[in-house]
PDB file of N, CA, C and O in Angstrom:
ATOM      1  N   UNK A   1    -253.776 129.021-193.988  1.00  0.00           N
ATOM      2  CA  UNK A   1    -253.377 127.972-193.113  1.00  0.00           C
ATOM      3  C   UNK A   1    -254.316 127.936-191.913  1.00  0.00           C
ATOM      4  O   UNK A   1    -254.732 128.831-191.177  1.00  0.00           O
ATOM      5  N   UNK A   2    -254.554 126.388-191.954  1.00  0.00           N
ATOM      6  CA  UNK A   2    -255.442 126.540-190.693  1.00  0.00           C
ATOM      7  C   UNK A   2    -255.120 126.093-189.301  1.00  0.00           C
ATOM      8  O   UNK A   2    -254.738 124.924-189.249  1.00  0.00           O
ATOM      9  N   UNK A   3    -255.179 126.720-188.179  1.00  0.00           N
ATOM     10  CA  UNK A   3    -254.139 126.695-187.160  1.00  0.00           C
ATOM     11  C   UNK A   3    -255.116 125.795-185.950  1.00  0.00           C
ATOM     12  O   UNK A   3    -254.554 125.416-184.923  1.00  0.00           O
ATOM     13  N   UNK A   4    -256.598 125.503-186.175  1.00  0.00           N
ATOM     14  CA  UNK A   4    -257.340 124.651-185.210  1.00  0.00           C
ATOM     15  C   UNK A   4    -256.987 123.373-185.580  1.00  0.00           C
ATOM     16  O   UNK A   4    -256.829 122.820-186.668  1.00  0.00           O
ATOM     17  N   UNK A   5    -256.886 122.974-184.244  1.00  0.00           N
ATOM     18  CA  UNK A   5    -257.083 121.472-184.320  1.00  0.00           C
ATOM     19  C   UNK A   5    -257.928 120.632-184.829  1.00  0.00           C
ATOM     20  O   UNK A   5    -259.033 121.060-185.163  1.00  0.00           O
ATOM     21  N   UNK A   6    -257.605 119.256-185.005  1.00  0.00           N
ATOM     22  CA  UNK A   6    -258.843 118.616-185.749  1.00  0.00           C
ATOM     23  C   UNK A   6    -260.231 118.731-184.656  1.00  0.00           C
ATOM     24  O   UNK A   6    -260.161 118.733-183.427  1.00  0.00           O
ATOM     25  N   UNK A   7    -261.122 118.797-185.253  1.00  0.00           N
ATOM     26  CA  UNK A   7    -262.164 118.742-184.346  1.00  0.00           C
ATOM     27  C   UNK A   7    -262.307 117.245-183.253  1.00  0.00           C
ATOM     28  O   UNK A   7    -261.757 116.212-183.637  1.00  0.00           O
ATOM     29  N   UNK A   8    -262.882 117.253-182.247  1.00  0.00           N
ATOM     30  CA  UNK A   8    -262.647 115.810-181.275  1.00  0.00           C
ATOM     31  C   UNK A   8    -264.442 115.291-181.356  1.00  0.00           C
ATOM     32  O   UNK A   8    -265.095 115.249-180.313  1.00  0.00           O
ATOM     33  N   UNK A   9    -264.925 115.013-182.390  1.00  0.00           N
ATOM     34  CA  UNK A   9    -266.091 114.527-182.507  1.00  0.00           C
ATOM     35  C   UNK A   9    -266.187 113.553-182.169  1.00  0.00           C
ATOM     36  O   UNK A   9    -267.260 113.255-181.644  1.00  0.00           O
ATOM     37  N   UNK A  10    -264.902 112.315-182.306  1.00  0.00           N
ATOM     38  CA  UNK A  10    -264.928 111.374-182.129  1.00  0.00           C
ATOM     39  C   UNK A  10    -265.261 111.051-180.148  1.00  0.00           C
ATOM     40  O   UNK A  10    -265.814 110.117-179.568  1.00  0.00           O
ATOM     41  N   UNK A  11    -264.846 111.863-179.827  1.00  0.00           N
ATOM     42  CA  UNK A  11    -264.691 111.964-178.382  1.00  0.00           C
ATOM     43  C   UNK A  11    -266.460 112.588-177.919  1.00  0.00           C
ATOM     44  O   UNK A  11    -266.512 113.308-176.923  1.00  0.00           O
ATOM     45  N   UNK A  12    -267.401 112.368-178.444  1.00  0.00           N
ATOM     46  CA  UNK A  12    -268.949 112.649-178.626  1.00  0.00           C
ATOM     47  C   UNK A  12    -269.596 111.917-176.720  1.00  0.00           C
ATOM     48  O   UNK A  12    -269.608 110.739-176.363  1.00  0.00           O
ATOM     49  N   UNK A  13    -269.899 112.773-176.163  1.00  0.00           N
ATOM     50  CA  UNK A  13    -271.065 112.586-174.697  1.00  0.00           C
ATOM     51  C   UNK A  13    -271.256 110.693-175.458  1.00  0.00           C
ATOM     52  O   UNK A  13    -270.762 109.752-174.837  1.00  0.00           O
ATOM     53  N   UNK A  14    -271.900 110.501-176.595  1.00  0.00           N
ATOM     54  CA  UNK A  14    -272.745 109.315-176.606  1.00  0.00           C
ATOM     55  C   UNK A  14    -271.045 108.469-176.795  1.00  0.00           C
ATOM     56  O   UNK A  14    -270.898 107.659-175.880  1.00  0.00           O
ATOM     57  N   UNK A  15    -270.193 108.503-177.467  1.00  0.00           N
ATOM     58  CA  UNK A  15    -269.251 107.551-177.823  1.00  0.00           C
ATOM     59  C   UNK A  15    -268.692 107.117-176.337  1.00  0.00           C
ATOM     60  O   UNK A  15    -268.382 105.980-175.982  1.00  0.00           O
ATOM     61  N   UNK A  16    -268.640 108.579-175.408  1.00  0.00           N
ATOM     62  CA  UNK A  16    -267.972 108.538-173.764  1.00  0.00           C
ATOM     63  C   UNK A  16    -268.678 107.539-173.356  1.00  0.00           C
ATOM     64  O   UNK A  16    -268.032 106.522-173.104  1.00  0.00           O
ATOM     65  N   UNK A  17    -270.458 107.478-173.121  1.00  0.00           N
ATOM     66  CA  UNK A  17    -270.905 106.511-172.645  1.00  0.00           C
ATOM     67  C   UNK A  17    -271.418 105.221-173.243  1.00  0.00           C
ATOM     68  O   UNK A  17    -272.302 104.581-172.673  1.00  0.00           O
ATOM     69  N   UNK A  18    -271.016 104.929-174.093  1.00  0.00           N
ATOM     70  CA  UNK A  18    -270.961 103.577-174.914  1.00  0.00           C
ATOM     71  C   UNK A  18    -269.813 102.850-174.566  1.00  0.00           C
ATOM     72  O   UNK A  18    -269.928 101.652-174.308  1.00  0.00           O
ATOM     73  N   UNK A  19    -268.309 103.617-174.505  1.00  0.00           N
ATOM     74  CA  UNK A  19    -267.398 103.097-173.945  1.00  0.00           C
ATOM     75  C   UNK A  19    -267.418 102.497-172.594  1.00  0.00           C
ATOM     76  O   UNK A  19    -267.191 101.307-172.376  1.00  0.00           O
ATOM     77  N   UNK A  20    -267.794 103.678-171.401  1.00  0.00           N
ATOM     78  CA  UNK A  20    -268.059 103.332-170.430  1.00  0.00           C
ATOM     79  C   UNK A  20    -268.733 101.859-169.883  1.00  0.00           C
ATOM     80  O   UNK A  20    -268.530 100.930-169.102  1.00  0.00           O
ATOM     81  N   UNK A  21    -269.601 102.326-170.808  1.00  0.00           N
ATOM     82  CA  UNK A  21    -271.132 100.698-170.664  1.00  0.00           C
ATOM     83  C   UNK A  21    -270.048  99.558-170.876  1.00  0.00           C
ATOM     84  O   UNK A  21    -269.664  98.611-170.189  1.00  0.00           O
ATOM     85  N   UNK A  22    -269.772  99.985-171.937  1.00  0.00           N
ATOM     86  CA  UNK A  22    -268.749  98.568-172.576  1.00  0.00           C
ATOM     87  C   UNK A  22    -267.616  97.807-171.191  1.00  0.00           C
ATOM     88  O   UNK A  22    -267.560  96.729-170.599  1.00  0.00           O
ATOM     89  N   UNK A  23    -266.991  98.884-171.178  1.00  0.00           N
ATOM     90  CA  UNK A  23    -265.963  98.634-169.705  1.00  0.00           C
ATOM     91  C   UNK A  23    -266.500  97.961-168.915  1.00  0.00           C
ATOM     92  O   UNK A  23    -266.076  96.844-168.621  1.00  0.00           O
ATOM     93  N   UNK A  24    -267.699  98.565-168.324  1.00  0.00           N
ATOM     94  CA  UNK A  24    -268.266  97.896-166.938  1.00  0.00           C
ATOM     95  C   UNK A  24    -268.894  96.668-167.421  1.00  0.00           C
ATOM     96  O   UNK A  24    -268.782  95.711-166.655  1.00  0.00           O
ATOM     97  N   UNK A  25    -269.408  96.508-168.305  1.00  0.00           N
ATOM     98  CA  UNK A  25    -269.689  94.844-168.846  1.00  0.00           C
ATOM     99  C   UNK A  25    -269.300  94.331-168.897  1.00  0.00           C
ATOM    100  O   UNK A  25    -269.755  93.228-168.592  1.00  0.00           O
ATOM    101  N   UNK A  26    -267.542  94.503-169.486  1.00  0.00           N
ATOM    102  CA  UNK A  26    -266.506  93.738-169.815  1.00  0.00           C
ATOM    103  C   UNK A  26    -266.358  92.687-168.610  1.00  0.00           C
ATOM    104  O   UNK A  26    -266.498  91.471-168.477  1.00  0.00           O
ATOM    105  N   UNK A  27    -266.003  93.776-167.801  1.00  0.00           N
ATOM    106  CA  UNK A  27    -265.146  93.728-166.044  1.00  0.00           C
ATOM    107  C   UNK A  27    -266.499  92.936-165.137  1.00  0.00           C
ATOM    108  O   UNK A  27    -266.217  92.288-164.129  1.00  0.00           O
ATOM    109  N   UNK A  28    -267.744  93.043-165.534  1.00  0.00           N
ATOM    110  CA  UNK A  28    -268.705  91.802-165.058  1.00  0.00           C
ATOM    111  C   UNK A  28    -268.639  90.974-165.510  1.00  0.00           C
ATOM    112  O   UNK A  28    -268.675  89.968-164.801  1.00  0.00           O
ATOM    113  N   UNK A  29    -268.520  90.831-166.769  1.00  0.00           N
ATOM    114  CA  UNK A  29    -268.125  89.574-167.648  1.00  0.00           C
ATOM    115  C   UNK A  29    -267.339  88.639-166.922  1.00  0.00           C
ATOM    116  O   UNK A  29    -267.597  87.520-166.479  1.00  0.00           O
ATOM    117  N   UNK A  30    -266.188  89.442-166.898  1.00  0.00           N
ATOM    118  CA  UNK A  30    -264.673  88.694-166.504  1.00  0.00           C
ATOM    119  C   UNK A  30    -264.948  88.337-165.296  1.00  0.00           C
ATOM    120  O   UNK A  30    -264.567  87.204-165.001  1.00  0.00           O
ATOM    121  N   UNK A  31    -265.759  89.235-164.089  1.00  0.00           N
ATOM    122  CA  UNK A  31    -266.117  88.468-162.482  1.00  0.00           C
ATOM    123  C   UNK A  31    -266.331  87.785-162.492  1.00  0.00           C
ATOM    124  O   UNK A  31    -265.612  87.005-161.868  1.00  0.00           O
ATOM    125  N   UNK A  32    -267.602  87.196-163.217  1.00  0.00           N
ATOM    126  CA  UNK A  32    -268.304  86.425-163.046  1.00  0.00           C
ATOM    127  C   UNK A  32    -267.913  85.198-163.576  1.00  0.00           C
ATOM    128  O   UNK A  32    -268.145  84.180-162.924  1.00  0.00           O
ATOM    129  N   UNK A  33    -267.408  85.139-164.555  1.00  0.00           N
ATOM    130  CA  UNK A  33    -266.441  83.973-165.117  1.00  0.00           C
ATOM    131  C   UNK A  33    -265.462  83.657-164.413  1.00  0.00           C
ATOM    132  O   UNK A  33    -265.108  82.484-164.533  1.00  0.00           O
ATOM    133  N   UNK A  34    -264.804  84.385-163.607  1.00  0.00           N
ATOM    134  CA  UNK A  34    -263.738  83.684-162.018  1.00  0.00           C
ATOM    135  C   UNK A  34    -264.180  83.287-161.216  1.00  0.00           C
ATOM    136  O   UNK A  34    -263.749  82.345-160.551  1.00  0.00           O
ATOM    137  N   UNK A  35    -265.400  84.032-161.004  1.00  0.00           N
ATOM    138  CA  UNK A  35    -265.797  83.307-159.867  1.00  0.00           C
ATOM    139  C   UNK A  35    -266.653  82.183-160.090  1.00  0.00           C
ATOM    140  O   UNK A  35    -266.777  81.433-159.122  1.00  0.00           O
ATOM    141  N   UNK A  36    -267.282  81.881-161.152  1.00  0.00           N
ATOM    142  CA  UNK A  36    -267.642  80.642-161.726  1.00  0.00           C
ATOM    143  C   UNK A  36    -267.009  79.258-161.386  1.00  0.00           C
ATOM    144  O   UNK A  36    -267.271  78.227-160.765  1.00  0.00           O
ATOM    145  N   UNK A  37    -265.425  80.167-162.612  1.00  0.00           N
ATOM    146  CA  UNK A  37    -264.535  79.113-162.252  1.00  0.00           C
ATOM    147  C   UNK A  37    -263.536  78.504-161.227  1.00  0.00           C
ATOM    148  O   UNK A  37    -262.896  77.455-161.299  1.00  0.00           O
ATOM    149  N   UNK A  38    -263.581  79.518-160.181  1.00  0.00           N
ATOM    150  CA  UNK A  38    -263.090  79.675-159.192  1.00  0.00           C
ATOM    151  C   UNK A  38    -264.271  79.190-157.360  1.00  0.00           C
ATOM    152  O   UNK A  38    -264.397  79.666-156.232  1.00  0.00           O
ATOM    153  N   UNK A  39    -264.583  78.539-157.801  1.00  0.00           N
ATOM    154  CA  UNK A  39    -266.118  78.028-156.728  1.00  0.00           C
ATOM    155  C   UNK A  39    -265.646  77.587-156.017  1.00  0.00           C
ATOM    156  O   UNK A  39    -266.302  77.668-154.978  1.00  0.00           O
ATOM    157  N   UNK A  40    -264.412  76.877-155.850  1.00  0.00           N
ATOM    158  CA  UNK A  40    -263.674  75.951-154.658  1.00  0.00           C
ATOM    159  C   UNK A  40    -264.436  75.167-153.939  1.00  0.00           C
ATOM    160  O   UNK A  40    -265.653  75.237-153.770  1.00  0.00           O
ATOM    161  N   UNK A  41    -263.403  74.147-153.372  1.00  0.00           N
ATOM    162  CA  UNK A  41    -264.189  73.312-152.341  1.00  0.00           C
ATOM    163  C   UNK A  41    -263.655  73.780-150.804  1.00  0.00           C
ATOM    164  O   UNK A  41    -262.530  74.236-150.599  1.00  0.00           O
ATOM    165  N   UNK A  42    -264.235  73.666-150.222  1.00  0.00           N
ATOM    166  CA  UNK A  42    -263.733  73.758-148.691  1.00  0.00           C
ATOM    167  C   UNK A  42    -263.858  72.269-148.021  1.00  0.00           C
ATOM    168  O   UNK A  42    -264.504  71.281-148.369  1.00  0.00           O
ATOM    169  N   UNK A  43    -263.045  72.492-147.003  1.00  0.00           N
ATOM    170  CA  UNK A  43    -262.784  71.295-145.659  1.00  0.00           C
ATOM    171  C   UNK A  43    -263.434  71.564-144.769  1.00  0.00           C
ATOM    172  O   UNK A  43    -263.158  72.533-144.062  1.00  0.00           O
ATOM    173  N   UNK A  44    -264.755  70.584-144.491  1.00  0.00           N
ATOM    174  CA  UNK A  44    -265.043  70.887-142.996  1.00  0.00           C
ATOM    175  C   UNK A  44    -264.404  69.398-142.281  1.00  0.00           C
ATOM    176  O   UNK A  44    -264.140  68.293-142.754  1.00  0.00           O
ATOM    177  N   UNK A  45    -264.311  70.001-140.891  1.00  0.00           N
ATOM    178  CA  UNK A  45    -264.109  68.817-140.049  1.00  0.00           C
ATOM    179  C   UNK A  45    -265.154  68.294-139.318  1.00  0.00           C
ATOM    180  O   UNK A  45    -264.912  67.684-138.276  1.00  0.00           O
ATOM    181  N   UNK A  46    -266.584  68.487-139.819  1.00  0.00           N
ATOM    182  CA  UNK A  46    -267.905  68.266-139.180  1.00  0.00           C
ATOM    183  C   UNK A  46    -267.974  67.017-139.094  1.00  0.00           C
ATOM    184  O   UNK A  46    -267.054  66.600-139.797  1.00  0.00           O
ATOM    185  N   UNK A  47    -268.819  65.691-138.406  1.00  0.00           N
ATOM    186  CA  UNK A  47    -268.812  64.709-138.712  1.00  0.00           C
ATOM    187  C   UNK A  47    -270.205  64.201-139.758  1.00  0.00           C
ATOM    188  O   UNK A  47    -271.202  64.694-139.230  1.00  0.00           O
ATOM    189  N   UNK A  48    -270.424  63.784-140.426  1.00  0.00           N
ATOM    190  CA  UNK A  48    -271.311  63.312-141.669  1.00  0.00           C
ATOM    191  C   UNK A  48    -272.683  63.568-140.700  1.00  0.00           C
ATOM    192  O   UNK A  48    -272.617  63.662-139.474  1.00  0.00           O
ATOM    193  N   UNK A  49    -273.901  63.661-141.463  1.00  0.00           N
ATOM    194  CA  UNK A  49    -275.126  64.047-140.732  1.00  0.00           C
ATOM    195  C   UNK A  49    -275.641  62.362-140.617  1.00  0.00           C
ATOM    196  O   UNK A  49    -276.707  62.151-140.040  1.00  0.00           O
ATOM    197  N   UNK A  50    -274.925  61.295-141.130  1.00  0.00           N
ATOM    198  CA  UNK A  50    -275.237  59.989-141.138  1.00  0.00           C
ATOM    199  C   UNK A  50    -274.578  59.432-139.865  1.00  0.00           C
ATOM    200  O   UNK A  50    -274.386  58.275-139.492  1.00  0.00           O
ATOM    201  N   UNK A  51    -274.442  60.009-139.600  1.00  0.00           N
ATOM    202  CA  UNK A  51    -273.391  59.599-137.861  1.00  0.00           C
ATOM    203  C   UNK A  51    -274.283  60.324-136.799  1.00  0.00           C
ATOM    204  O   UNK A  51    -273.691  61.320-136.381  1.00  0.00           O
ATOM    205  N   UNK A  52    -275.343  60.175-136.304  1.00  0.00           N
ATOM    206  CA  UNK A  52    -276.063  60.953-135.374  1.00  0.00           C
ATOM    207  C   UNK A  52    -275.388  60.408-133.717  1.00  0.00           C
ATOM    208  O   UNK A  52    -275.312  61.265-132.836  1.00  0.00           O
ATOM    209  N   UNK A  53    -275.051  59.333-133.494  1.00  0.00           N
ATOM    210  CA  UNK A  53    -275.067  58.257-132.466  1.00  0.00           C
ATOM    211  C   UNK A  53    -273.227  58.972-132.286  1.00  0.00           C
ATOM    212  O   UNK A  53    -273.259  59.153-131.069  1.00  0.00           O
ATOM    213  N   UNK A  54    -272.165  59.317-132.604  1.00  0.00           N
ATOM    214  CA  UNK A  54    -271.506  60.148-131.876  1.00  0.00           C
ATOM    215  C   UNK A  54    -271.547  61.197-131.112  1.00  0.00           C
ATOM    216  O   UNK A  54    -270.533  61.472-130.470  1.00  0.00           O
ATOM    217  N   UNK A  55    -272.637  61.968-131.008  1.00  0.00           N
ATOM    218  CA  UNK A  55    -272.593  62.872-130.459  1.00  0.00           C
ATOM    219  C   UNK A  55    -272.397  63.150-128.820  1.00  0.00           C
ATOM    220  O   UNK A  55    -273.229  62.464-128.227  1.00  0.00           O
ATOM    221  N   UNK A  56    -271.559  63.943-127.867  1.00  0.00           N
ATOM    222  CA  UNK A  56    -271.336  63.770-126.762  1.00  0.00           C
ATOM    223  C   UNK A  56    -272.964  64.110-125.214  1.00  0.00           C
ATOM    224  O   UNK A  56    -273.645  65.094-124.924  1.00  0.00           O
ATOM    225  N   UNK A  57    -272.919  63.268-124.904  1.00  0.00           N
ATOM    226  CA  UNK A  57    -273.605  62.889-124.089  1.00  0.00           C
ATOM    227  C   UNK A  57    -273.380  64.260-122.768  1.00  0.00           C
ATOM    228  O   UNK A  57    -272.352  64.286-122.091  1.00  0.00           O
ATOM    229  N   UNK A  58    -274.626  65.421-122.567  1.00  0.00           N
ATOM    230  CA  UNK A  58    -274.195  66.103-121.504  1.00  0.00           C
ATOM    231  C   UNK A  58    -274.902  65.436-120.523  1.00  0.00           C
ATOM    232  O   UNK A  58    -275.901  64.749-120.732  1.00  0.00           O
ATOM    233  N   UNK A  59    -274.076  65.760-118.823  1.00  0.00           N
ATOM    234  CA  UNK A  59    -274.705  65.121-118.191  1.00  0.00           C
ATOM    235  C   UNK A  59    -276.468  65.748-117.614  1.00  0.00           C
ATOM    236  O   UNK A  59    -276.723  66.949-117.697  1.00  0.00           O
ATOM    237  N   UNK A  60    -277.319  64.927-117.168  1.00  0.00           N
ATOM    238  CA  UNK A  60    -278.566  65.681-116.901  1.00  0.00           C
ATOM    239  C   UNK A  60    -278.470  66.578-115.649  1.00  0.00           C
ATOM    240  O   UNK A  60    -279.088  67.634-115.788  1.00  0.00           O
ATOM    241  N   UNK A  61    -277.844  66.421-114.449  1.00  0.00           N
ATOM    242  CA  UNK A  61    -277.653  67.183-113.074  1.00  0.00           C
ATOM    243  C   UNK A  61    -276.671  66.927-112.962  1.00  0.00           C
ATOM    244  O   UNK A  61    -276.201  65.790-112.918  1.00  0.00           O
ATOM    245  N   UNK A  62    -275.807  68.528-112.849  1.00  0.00           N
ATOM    246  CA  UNK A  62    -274.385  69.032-112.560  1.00  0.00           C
ATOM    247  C   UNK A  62    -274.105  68.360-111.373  1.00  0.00           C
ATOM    248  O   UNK A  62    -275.140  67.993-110.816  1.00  0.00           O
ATOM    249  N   UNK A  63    -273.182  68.095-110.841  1.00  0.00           N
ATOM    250  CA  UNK A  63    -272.937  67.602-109.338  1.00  0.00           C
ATOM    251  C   UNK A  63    -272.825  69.243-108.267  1.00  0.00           C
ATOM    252  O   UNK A  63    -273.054  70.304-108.846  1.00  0.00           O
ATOM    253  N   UNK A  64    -272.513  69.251-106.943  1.00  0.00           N
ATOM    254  CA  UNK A  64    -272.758  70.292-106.419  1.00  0.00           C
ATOM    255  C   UNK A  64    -271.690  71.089-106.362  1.00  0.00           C
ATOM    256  O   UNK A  64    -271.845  72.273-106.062  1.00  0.00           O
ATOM    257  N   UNK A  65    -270.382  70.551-106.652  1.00  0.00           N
ATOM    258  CA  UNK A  65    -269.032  71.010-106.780  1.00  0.00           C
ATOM    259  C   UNK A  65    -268.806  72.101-107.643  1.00  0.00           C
ATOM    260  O   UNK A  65    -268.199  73.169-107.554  1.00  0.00           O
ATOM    261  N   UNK A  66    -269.630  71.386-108.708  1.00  0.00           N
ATOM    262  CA  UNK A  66    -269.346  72.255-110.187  1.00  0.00           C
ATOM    263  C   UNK A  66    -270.282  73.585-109.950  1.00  0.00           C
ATOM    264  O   UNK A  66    -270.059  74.383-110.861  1.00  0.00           O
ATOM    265  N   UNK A  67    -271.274  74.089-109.006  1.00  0.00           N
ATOM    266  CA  UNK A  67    -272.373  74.554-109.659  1.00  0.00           C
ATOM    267  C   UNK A  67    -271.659  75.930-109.388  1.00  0.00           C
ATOM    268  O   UNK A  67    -270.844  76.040-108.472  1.00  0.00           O
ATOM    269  N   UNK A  68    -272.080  77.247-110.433  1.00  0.00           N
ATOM    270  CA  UNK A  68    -270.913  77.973-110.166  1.00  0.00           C
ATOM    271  C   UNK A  68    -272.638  79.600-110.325  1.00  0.00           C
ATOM    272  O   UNK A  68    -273.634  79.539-111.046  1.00  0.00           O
ATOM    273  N   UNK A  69    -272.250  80.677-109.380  1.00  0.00           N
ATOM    274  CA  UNK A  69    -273.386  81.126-109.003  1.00  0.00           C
ATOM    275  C   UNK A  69    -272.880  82.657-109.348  1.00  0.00           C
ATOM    276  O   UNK A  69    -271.910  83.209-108.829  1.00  0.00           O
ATOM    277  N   UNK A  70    -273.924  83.319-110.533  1.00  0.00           N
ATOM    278  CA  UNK A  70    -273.239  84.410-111.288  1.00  0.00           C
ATOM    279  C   UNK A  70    -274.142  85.800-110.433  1.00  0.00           C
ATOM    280  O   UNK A  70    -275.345  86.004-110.596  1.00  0.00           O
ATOM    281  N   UNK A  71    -273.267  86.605-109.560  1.00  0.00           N
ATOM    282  CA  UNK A  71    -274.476  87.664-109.175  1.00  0.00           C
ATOM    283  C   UNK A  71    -274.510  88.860-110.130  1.00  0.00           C
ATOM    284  O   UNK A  71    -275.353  89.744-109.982  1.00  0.00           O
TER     285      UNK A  71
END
């Protein structure tokens, strides 16, 4: 009677890292395909770059009230 276990060949350094490889490919696979499909749009509240002529007007010389003096 033989009292060893089956041998774990299957469990081989090269099978460990074939699996491994496999995993981490998988799991890039799958990123990259969410985030593909997942690209979204966003909201800006900017105004169009075809609208130049809104933009606010600063004045050229502060008045003397305002002028504020940083030591």
């Amino acid at each position: 009677m033989d009292l060893n276990p089956a041998p774990l060949s299957a469990f081989s350094p090269i099978v460990v890292i074939t699996l491994v490889f496999l995993t981490l490919l998988t799991v890039l696979v799958v990123i990259i395909v969410y985030l593909y499909r997942n690209k979204g749009s966003y909201l800006t509240y900017e105004r169009p770059a075809a609208e130049p002529d809104g933009a606010v007007q600063m004045e050229d010389t502060p008045s003397k009230e305002k002028e504020e003096y940083f030591i």
